[in-house]
C-alpha atoms as a printed R data frame, in Angstrom:
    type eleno elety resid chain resno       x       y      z
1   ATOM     1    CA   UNK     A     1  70.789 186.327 32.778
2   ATOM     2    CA   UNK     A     2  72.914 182.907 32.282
3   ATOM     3    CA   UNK     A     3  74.595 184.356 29.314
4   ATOM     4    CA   UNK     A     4  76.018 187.776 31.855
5   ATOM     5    CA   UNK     A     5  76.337 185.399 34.753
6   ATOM     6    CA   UNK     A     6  78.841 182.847 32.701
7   ATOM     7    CA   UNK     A     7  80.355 186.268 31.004
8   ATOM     8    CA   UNK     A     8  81.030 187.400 34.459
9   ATOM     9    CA   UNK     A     9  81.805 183.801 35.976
10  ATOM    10    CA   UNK     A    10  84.580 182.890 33.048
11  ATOM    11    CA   UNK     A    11  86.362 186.306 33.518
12  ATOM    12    CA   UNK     A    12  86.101 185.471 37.360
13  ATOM    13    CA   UNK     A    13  88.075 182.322 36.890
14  ATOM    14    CA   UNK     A    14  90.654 183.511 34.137
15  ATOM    15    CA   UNK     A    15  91.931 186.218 37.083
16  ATOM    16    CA   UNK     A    16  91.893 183.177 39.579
17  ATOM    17    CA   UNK     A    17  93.737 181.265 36.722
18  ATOM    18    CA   UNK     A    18  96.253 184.226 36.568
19  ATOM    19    CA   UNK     A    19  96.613 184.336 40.285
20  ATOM    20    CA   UNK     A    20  97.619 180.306 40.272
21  ATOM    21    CA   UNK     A    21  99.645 180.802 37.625
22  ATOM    22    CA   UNK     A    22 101.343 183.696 39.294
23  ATOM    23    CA   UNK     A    23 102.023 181.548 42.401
24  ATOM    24    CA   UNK     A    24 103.467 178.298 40.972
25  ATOM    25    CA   UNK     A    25 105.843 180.103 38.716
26  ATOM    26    CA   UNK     A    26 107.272 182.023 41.493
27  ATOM    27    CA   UNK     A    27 107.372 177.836 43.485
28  ATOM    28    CA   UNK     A    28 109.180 176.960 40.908
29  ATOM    29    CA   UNK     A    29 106.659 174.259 39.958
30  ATOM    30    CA   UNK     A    30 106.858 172.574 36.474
31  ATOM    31    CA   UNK     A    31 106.533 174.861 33.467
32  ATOM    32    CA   UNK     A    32 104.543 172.801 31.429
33  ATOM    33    CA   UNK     A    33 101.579 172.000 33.657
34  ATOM    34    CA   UNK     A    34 100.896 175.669 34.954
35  ATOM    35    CA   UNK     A    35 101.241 176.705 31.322
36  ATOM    36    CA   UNK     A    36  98.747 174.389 30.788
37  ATOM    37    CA   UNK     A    37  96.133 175.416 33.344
38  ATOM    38    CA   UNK     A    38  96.745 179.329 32.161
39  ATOM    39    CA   UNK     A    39  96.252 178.183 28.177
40  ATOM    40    CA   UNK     A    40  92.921 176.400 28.894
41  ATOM    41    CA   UNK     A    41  91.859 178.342 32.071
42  ATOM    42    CA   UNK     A    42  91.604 181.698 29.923
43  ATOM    43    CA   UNK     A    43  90.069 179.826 26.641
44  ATOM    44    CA   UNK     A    44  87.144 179.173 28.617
45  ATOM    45    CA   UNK     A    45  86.621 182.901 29.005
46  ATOM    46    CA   UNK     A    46  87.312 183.348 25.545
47  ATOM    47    CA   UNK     A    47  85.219 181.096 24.031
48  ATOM    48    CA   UNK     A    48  82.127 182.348 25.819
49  ATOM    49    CA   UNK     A    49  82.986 185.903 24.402
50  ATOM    50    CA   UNK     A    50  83.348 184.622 21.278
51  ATOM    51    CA   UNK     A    51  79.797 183.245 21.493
52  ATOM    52    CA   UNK     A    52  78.127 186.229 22.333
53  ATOM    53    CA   UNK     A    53  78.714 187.085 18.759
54  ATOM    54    CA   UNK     A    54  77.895 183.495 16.925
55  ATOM    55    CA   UNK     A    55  76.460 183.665 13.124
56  ATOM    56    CA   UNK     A    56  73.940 181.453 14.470
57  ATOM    57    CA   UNK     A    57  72.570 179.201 16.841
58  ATOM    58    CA   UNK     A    58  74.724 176.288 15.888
59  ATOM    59    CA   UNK     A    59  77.610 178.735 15.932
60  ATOM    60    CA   UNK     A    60  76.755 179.742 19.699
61  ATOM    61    CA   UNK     A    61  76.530 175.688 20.598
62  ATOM    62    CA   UNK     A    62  79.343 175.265 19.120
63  ATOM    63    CA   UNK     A    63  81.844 177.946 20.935
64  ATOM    64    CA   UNK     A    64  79.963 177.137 23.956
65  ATOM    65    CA   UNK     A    65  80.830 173.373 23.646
66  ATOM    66    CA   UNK     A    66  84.782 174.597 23.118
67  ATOM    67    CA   UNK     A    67  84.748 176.027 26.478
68  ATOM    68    CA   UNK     A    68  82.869 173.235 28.244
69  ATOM    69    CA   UNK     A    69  85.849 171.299 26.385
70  ATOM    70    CA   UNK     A    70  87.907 173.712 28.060
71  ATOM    71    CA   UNK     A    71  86.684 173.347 31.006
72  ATOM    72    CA   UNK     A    72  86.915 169.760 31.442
73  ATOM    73    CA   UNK     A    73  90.405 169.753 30.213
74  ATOM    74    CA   UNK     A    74  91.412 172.780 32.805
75  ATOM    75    CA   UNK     A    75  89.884 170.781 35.648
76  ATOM    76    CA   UNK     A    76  92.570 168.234 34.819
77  ATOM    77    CA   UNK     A    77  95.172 170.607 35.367
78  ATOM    78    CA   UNK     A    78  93.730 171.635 38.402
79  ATOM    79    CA   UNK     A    79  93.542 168.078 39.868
80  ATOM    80    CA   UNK     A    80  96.703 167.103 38.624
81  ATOM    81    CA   UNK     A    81  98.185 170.209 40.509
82  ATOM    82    CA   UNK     A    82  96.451 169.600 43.931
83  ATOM    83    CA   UNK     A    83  97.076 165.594 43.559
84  ATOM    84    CA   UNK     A    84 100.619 166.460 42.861
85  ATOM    85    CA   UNK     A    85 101.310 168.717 45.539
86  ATOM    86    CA   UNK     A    86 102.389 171.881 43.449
87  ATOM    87    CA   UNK     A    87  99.595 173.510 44.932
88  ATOM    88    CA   UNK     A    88  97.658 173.675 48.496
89  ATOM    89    CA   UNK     A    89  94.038 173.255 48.525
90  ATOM    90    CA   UNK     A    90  93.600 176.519 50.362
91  ATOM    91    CA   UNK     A    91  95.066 178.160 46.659
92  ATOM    92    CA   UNK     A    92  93.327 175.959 44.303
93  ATOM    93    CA   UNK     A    93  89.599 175.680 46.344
94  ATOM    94    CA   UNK     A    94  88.286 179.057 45.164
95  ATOM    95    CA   UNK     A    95  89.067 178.320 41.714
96  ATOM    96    CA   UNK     A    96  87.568 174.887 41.497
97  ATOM    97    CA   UNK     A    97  84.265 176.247 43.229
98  ATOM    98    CA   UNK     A    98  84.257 178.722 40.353
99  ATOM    99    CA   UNK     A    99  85.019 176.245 37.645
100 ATOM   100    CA   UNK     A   100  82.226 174.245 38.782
101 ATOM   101    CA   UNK     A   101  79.810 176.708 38.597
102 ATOM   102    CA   UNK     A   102  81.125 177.453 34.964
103 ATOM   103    CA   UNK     A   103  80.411 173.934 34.349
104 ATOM   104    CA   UNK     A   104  76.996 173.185 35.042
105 ATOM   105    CA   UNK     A   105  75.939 176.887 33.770
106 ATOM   106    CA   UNK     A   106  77.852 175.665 30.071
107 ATOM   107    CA   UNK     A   107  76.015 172.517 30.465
108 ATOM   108    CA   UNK     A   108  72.723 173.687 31.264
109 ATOM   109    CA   UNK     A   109  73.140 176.527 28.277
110 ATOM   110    CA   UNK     A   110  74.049 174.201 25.799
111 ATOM   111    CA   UNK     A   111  71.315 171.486 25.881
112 ATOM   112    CA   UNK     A   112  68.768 174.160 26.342
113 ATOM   113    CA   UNK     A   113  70.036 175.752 23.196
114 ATOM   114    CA   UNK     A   114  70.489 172.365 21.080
115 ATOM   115    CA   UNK     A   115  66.684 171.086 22.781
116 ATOM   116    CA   UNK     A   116  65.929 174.751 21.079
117 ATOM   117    CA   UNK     A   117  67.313 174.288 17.445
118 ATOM   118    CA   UNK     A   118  65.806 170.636 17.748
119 ATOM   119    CA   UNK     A   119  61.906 172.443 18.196
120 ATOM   120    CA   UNK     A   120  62.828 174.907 15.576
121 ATOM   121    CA   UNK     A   121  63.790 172.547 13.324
122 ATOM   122    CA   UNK     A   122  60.909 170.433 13.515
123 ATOM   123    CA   UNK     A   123  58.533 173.334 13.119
């Protein structure tokens, strides 16, 4: 159920990525920071597809802690954008509701799944 939700959730975000993206190119705004935002805004959905298919449990932790990573790093981006004025809140607001969600669902996933290896290993 998490795992499809997050699936679903990350895609959901890289579109609204795209769609950011889309808009501050055709602003004008600077290059390097919506280049930014589109580089880590779709690794997050890439890293969680990447963990569907981990060699192990410690594999899944770890591409799962590469898109919290992600995560954190895109919500810069996103700040920095709104803070700066290259974007209105009105544009950026869905996104960051997303993002959030995507947050505390990669959170929540990974220390359930290390609290898991931790059992199994003492077992």
């Amino acid at each position: 159920m998490i795992k499809s939700t997050l699936k679903e959730k990350s895609f959901q975000f890289g579109e609204q990525v795209v769609e950011i993206c889309r808009h501050l190119k055709t602003a004008n705004a600077e290059y390097a920071l919506y280049r930014q935002l589109l580089k880590s805004g779709t690794a997050i959905g890439t890293m969680v597809r990447e963990a569907e298919y981990a060699q192990s449990k410690a594999d899944f932790v770890n591409k799962l802690s590469i898109a919290l990573k992600e995560a954190n790093e895109t919500e810069y981006w996103v700040d920095l954008l709104f803070v700066t004025s290259c974007c209105e809140e009105s544009a950026i607001d869905p996104a960051k509701q997303t993002l959030t969600e995507i947050l505390k669902i990669l959170v929540a996933l990974i220390n359930t799944s290390k609290s898991t290896m931790l059992k199994q290993e003492r077992i």
